[in-house]
ROSE-4610 file (N, C-alpha, C; in Angstrom, 1 decimal, always signed):
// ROSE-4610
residu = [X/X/X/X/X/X/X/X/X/X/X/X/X/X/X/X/X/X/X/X/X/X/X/X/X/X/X/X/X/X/X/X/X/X/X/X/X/X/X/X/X/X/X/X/X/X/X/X/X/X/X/X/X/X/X/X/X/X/X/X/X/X/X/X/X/X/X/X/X/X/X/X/X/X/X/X/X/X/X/X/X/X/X/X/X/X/X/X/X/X/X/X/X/X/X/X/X/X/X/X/X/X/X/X/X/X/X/X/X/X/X/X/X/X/X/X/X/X/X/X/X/X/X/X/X/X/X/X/X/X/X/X/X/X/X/X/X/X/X/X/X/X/X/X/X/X/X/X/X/X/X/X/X/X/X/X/X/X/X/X/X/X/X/X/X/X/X/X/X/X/X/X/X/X/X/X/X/X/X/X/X/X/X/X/X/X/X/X/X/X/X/X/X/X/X/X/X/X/X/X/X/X/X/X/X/X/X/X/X/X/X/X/X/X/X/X/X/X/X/X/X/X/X/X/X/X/X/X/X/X/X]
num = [1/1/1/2/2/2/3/3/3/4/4/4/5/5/5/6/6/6/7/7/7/8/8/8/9/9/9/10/10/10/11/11/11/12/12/12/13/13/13/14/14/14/15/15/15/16/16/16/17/17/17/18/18/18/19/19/19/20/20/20/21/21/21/22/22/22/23/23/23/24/24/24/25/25/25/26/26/26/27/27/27/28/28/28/29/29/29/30/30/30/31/31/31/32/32/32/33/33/33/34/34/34/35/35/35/36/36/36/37/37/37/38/38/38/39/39/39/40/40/40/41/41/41/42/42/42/43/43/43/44/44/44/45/45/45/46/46/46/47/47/47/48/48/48/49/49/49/50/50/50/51/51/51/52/52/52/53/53/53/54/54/54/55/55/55/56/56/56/57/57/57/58/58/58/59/59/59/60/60/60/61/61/61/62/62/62/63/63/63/64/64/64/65/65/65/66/66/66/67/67/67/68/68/68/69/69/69/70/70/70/71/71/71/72/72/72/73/73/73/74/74/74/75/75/75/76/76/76/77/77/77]
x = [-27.5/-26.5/-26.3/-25.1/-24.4/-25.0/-24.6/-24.8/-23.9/-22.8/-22.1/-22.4/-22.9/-23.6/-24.1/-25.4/-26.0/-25.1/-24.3/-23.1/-22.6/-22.1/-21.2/-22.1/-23.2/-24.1/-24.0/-24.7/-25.4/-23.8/-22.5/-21.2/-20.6/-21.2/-20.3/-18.9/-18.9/-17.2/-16.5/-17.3/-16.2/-16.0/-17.3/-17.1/-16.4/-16.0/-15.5/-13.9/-13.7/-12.4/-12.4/-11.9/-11.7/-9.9/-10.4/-8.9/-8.3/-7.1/-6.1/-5.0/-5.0/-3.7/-2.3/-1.4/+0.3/+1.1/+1.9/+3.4/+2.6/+2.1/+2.2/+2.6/+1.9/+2.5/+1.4/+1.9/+0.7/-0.1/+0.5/-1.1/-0.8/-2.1/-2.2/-3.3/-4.1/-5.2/-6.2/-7.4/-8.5/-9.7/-10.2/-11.0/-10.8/-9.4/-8.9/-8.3/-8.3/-8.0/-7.0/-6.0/-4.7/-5.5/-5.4/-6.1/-4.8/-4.9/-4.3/-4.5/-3.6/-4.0/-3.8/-4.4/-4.0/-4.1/-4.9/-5.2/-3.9/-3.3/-1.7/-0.4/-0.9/+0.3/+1.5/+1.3/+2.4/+1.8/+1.3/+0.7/+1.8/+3.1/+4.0/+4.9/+4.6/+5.4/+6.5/+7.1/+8.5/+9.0/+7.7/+8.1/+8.5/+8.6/+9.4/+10.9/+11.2/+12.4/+13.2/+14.5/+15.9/+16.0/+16.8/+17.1/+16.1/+15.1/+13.7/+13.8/+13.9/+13.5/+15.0/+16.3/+17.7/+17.2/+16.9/+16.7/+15.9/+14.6/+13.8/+14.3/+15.3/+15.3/+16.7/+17.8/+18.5/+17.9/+16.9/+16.0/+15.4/+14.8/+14.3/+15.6/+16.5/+18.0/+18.0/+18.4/+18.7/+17.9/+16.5/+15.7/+14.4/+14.5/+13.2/+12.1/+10.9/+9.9/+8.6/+8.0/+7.1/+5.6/+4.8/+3.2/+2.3/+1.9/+1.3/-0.3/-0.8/-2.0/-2.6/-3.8/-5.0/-5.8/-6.9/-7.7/-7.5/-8.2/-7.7/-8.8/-10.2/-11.1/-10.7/-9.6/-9.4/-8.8/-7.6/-7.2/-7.9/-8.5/-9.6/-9.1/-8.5/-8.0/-9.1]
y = [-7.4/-6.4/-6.3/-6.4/-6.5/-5.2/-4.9/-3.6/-2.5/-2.4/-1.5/-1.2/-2.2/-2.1/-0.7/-0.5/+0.5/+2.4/+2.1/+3.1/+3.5/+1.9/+2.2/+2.6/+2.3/+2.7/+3.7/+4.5/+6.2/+7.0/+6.3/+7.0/+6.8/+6.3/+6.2/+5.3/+4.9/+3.9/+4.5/+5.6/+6.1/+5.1/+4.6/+3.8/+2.3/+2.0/+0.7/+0.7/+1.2/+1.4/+2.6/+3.5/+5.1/+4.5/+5.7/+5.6/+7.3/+6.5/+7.9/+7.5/+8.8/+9.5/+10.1/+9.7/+10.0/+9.2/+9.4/+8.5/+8.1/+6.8/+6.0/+6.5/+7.5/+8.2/+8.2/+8.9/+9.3/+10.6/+11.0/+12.2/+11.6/+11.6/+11.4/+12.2/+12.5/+12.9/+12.3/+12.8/+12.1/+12.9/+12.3/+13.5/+14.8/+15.3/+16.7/+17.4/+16.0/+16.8/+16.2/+17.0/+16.6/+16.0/+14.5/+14.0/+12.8/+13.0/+12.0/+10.8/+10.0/+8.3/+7.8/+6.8/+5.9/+4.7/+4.0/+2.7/+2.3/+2.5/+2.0/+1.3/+1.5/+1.1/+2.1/+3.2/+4.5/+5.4/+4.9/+6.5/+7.5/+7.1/+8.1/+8.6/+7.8/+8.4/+7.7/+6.6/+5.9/+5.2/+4.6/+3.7/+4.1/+5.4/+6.3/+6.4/+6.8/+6.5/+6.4/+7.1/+6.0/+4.5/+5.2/+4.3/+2.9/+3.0/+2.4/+1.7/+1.7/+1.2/+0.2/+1.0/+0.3/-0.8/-0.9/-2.2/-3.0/-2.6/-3.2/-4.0/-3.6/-4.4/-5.0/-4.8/-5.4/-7.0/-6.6/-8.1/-9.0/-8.4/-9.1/-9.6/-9.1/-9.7/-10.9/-10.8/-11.5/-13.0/-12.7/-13.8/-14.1/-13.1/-13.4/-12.4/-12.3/-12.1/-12.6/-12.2/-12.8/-12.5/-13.1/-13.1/-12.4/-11.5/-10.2/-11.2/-10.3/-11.4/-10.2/-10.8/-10.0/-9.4/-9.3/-8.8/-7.2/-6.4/-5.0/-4.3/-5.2/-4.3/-4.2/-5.1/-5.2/-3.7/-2.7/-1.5/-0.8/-0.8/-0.1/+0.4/-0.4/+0.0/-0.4]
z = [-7.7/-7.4/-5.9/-5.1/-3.9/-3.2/-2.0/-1.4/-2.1/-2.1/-3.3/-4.8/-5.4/-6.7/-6.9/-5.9/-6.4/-6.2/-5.6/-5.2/-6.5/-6.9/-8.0/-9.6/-9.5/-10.6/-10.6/-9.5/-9.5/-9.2/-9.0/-8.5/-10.1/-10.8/-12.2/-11.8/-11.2/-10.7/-9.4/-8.9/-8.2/-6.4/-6.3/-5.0/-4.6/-6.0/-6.7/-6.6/-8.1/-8.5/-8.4/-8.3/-8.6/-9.4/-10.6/-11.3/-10.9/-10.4/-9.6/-11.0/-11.3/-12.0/-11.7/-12.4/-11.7/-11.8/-11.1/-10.4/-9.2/-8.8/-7.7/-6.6/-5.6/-4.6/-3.5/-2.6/-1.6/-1.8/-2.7/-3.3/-4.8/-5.2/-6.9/-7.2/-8.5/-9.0/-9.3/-8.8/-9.0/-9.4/-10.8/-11.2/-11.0/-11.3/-11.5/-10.2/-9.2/-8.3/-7.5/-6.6/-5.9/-4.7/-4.7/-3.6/-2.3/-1.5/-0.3/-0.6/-1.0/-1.1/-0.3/+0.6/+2.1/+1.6/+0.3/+0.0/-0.8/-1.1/-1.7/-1.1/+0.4/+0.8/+0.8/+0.3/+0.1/+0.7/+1.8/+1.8/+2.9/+3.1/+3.4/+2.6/+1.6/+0.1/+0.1/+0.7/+0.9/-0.4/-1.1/-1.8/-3.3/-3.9/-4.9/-4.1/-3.0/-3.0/-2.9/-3.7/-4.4/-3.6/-2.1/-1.1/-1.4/-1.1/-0.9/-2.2/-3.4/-4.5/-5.3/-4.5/-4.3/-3.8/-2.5/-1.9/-2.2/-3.1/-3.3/-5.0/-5.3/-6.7/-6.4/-5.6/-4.9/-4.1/-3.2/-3.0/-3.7/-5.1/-6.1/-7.2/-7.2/-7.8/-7.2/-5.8/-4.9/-4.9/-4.2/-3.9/-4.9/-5.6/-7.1/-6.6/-6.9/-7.7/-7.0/-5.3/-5.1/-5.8/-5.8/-6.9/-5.6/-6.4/-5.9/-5.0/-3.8/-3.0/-2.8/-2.3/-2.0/-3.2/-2.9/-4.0/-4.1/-5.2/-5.7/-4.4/-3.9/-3.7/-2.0/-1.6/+0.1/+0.2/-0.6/-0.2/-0.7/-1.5/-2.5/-3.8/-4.6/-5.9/-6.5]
């Protein structure tokens, strides 16, 4: 077991993965509660949208479909 291992034992998952509930934003729910997300990459809330999400499926029309990088545990998903 790694240095986190034992975190994630006695934390039940929470120092690992924590599973956030919602719409994909910069606050979501976490174990019942309205929590600030910084690990998503949203954490100014831009990427819900309209404008933001126009352009972004406008560019994938356009130029395709890049293949997602990095691992889940680098932002902390």
């Amino acid at each position: 077991m790694g240095p986190l291992g034992q975190y994630a034992t006695k934390g039940h998952g929470y120092f690992l993965f924590p599973k956030l509930e919602g719409e994909i934003s910069n606050r979501m729910t976490f174990r019942g509660k309205d929590m600030l997300v910084w690990s998503l990459n949203n954490y100014i809330g831009l990427a819900n949208h309209p404008e933001v999400r126009k352009a972004d499926a406008d560019a994938a029309a356009k130029y395709g479909m890049a293949y997602p990088t990095g691992a889940r545990t680098m932002p902390g998903q």
